[in-house]
C-alpha positions as MATLAB code, in Angstrom:
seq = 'XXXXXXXXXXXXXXXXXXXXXXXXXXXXXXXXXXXXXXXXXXXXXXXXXXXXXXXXXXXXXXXXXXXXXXXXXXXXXXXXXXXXXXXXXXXXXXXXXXXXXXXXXXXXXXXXXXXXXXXXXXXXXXXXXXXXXXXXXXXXXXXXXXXXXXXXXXXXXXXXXXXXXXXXXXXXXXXXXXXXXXXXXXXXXXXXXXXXXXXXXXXXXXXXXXXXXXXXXXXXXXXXXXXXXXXXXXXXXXXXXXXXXXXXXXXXXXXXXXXXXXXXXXXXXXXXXXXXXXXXXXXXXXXXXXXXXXXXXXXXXXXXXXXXXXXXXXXXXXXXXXXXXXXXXXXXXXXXXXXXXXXXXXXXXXXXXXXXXXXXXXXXXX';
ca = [
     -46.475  -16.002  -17.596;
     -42.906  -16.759  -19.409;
     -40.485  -16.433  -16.930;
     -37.715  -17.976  -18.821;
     -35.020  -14.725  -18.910;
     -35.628  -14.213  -15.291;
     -34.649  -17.744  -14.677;
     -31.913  -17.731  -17.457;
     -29.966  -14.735  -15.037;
     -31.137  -16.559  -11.669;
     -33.607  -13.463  -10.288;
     -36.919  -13.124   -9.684;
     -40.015  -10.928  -11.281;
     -39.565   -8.313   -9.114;
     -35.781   -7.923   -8.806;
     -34.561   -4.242   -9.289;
     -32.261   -3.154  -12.531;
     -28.901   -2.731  -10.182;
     -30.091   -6.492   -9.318;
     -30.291   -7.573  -12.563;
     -27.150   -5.935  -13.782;
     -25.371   -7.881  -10.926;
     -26.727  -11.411  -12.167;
     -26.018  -10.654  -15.429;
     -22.552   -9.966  -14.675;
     -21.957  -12.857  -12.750;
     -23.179  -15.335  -15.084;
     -21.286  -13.321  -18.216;
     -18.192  -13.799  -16.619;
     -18.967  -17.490  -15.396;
     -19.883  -18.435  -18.707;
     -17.643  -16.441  -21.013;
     -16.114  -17.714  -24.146;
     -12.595  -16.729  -22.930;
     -12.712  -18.469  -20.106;
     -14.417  -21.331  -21.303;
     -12.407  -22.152  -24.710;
     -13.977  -24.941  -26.718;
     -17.072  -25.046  -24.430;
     -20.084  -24.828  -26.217;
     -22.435  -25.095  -23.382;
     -21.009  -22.416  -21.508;
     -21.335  -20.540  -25.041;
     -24.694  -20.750  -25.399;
     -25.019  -20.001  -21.904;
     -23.209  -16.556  -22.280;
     -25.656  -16.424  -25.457;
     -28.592  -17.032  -23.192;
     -27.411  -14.451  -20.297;
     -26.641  -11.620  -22.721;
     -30.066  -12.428  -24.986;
     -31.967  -11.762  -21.439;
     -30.153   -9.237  -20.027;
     -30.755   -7.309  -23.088;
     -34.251   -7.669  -22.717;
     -34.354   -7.375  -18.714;
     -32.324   -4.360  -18.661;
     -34.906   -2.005  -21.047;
     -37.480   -1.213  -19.234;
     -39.743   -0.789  -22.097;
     -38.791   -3.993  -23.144;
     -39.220   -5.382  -19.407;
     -42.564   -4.386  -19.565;
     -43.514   -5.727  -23.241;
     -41.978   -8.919  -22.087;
     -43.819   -9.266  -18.392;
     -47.042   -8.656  -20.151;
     -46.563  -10.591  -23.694;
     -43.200  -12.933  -23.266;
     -41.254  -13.685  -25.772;
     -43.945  -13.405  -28.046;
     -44.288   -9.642  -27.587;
     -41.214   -9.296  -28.149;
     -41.052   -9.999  -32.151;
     -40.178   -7.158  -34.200;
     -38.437   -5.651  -31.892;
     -36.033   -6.825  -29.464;
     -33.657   -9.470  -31.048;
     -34.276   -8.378  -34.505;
     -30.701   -6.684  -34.000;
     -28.883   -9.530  -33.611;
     -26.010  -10.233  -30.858;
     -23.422   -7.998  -32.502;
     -25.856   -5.154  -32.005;
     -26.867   -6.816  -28.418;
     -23.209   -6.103  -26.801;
     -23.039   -2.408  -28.188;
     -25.108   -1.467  -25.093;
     -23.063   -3.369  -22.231;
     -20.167   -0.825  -21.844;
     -21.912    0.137  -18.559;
     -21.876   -3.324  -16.956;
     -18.265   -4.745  -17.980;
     -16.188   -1.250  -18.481;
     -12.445   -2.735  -19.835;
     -13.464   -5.925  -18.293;
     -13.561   -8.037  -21.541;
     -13.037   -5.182  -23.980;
     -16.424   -4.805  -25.210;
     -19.727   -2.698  -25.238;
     -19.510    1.112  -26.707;
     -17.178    2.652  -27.674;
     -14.175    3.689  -25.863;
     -13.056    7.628  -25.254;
      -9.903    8.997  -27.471;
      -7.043    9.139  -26.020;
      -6.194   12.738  -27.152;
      -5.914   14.391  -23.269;
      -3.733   15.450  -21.274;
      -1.761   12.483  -19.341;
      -0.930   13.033  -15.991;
       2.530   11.679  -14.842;
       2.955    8.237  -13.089;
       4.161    8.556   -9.498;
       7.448    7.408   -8.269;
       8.792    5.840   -5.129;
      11.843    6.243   -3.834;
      13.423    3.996   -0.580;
      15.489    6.183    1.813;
      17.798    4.336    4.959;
      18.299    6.848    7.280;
      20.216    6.428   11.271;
      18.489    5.641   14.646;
      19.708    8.974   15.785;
      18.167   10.815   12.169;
      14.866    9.596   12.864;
      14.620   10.410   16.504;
      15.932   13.997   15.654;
      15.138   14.246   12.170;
      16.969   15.416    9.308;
      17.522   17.294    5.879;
      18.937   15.085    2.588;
      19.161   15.553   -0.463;
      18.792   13.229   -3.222;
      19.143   12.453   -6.783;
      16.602   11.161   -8.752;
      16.759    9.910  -12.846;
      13.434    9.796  -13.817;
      11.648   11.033  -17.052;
      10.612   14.575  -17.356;
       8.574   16.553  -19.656;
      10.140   17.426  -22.885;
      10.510   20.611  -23.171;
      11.030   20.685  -26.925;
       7.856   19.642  -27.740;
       6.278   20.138  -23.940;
       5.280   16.521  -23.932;
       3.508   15.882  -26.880;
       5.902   14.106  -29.100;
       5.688   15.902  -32.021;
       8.124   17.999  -33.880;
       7.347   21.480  -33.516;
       5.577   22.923  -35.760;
       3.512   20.047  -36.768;
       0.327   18.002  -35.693;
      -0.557   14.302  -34.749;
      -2.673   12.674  -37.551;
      -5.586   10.943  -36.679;
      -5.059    7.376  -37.210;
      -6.540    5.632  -40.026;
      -6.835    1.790  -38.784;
      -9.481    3.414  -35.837;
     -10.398    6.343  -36.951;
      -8.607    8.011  -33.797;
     -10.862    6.053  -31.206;
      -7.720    3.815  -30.136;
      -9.980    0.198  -30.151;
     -10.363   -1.688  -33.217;
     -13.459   -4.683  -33.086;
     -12.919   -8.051  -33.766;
     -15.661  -10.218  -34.139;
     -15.876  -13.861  -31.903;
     -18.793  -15.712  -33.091;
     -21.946  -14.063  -32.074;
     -20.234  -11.234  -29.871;
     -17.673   -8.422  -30.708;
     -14.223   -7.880  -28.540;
     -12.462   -4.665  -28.611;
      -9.057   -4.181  -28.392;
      -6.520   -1.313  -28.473;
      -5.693   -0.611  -31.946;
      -2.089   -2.055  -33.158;
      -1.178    0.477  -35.522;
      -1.580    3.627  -32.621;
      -0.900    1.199  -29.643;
      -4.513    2.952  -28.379;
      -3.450    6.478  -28.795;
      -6.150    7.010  -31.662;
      -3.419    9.275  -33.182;
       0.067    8.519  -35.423;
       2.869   10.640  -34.767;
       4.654   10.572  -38.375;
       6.929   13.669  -37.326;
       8.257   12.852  -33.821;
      10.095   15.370  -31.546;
      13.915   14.836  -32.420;
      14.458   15.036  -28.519;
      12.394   12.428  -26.987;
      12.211   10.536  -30.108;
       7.732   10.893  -30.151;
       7.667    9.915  -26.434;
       7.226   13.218  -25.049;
       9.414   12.436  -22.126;
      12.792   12.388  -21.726;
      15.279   11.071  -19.011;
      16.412   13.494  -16.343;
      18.520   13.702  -13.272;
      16.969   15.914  -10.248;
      18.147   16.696   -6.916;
      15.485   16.956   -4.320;
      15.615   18.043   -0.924;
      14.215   15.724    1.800;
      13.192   17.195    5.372;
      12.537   14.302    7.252;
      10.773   15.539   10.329;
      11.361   14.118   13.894;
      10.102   10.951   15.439;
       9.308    9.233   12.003;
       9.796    4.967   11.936;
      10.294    2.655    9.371;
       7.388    2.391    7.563;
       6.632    6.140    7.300;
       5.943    7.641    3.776;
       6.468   11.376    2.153;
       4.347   12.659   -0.649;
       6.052   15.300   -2.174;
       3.939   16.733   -5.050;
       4.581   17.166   -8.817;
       8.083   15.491   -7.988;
       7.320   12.512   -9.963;
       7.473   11.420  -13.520;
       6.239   14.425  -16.139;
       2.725   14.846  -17.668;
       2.458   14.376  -21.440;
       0.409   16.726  -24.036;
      -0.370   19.283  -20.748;
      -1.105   16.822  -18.321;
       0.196   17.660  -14.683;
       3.319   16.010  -13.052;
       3.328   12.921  -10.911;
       4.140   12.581   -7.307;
       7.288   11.058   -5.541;
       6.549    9.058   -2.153;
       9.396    8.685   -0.159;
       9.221    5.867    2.006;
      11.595    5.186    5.359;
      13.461    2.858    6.300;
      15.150    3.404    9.615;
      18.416    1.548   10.420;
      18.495   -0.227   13.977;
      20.807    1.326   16.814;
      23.507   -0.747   19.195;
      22.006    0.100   22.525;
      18.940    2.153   21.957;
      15.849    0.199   21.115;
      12.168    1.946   20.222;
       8.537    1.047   20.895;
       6.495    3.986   19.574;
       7.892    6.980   21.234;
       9.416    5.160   23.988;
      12.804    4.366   23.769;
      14.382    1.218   25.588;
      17.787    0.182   26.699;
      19.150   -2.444   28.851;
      22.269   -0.940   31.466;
      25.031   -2.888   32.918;
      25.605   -3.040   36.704;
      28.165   -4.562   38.858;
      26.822   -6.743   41.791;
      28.218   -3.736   44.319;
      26.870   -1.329   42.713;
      22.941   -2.617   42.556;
      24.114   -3.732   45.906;
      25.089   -0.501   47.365;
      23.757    1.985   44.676;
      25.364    4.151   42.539;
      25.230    7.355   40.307;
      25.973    7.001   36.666;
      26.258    8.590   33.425;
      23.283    7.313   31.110;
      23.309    7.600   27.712;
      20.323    8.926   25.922;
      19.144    9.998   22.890;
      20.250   13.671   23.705;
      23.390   12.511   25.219;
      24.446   11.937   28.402;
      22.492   12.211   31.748;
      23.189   11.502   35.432;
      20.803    8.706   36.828;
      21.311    7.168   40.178;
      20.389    3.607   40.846;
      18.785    2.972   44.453;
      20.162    0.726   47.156;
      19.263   -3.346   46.110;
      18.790   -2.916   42.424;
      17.743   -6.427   41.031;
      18.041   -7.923   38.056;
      15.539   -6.901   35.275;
      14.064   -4.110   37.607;
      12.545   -0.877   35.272;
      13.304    2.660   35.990;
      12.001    5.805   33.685;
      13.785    8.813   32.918;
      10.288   11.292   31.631;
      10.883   13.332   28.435;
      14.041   11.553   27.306;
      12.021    9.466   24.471;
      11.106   10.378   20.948;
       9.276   13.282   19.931;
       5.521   12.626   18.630;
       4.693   13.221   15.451;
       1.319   14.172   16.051;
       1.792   16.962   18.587;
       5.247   18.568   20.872;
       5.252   15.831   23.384;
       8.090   13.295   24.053;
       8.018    9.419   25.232;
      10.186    8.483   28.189;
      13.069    6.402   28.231;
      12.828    3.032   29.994;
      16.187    1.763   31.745;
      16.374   -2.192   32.193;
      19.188   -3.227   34.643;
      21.297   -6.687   33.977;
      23.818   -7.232   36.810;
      26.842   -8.645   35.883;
      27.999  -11.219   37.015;
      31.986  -11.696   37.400;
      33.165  -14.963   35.876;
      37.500  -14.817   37.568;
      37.573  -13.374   41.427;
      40.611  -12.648   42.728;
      41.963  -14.390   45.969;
      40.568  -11.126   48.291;
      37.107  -11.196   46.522;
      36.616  -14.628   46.995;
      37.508  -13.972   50.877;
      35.408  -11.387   50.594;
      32.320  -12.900   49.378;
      32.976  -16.152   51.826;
      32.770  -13.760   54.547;
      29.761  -12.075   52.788;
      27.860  -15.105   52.604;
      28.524  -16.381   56.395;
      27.058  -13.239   57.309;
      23.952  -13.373   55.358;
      24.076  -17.275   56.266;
      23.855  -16.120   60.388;
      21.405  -13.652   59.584;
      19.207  -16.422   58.268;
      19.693  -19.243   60.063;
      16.801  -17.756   63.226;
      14.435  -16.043   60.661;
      15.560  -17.396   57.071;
      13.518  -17.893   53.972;
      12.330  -21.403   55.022;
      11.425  -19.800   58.437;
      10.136  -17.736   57.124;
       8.245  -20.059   54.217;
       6.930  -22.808   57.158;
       5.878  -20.676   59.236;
       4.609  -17.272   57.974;
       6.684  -15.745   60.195;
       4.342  -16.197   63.160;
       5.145  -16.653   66.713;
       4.727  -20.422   67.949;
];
């Protein structure tokens, strides 16, 4: 039996129509004219493809050819010839290459295009959250002629180069390409009476102030949608969306990891030494923390509830404190007698159990 189209698209007998579509598709676009200027093997390959796809892809003709090949096929199929073939592939390529069918008017109603819009905010504004308000120019619905460009009082006139479909065909060779038609720029209509204010473009430029309430514990990175605050609709069609997206600005002593926020706190070598009581600041403001007796350096302590609130439900992160002792760089004469004396002390205290002792030994009895 003639298996030649089934070979021609790279399938077998029994492969399904959503199979065949796919083959077909690949080899149109490996093979296409466009792609392949001045090729005429990859031509007549596109020729081939589309010749058995339009075969392969009728089921009565499917059938007529499985039984009869090509031969069965005389008098019918291919008596159309390929300009006729590529009327019936809208469903395959869409607005890939511009052809196949023909394409809807462009008479509806156009819905707005949405904006974005960049907002910097503080540390402390996204921890707490905050209300702005911001100005936006952007185009708005005319309300002259309430977006559809024409004067009022009169109509759009269907356009005479397409015949109001917005494609005109062009013919490449054995195949036909639409594109959007030049003298309506697609539209399918001619506005020859335009609306004085936006000049036919049914928009016009606008300033807007919009509030903002950015709610607490958002991060850079976090978007808004606020909707119908974009860019108008044209001839009835509904307004765009804004998206507000943040951007948070980073903070001098306050860093953040999710809802935990992070600092790093300054300590003299007395006071991790002896411990002390200090005012820590937080997010909320001050707070009294005391440090215990033989703070080191590095060591973590957590203050509960003093983080960011979550988003997702009333619970706060914790604040994380990270000690760095500081150590002096100019002593005076008494601190230097001081420490000389400190360090004969702890020098005596080690010399019968020390750290080597301790190290050599394990800090067993001989």
């Amino acid at each position: 039996m003639d298996q030649e189209f089934y070979e021609t698209l790279g399938v077998g007998k029994s492969a399904t129509a959503n199979e065949i579509k796919k083959a077909y598709r690949k080899k149109a676009m490996q093979y296409h004219p466009d792609r392949n200027p001045g090729d005429t093997v990859a031509e007549n390959n596109f020729k081939a493809a589309a010749e058995a796809y339009e075969v392969l892809s009728d089921s009565q003709k499917r059938q007529v050819y499985d039984q009869y090949g090509k031969a069965g096929l005389q008098g019918g199929a291919g008596q159309g010839g390929f300009e006729d073939m590529f009327s019936g592939f809208g469903d395959v390529f869409g607005d890939l290459f511009g052809f196949g069918g023909t394409r809807r008017e462009q008479h509806g109603p156009v819905k707005g295009a949405d904006l974005r819009y960049d907002l910097n905010i503080t540390f402390m504004e996204a921890v707490h959250g905050t209300e702005q308000e911001v100005t936006l120019n952007k185009r708005d619905t005319c309300w002259t002629c309430e977006g559809s460009g024409v004067r009022p009082g009169y109509q759009p006139e269907t356009c005479s180069t397409c015949r109001g479909t917005g494609q005109v065909t062009r013919s490449q060779g054995f195949f036909r390409v639409q594109t959007p038609c030049p003298e309506c720029r697609g539209q399918g209509q001619i506005i020859k009476e335009p609306c004085g204010d936006c000049m036919g473009a049914g928009l016009v430029n606008k300033d807007k102030t919009v509030s903002l309430k950015i709610p607490a514990g958002v991060d850079t990175g976090a978007r808004m949608r606020l909707r119908g605050e974009g860019e108008g609709g044209r001839k009835g069609g509904p307004t765009g969306d804004l998206y507000v997206i943040i951007h948070v600005q980073k903070h001098e002593f306050f860093q953040r990891e999710g809802d935990y926020i992070y600092c790093e706190y300054p300590l003299s070598m007395a006071q991790a030494t002896l411990g002390c009581t200090v005012d820590i600041p937080t997010i909320n403001g001050e707070t009294s923390f005391t440090f215990p007796k033989g703070t080191q350096p590095g060591q973590s302590f957590k203050i509960e509830g003093e983080g960011v609130p979550s988003l997702r439900n009333s619970s706060k992160g914790d604040m994380v404190i990270e000690t760095k002792i500081i150590i002096p760089e100019k002593l005076t004469k008494r601190q230097q007698e001081l420490l000389k004396e400190f360090a004969e002390i702890e020098a005596a205290k080690e010399s019968d159990d020390g750290f080597f002792s301790r190290l050599f030994h394990g800090g067993k009895d001989d």
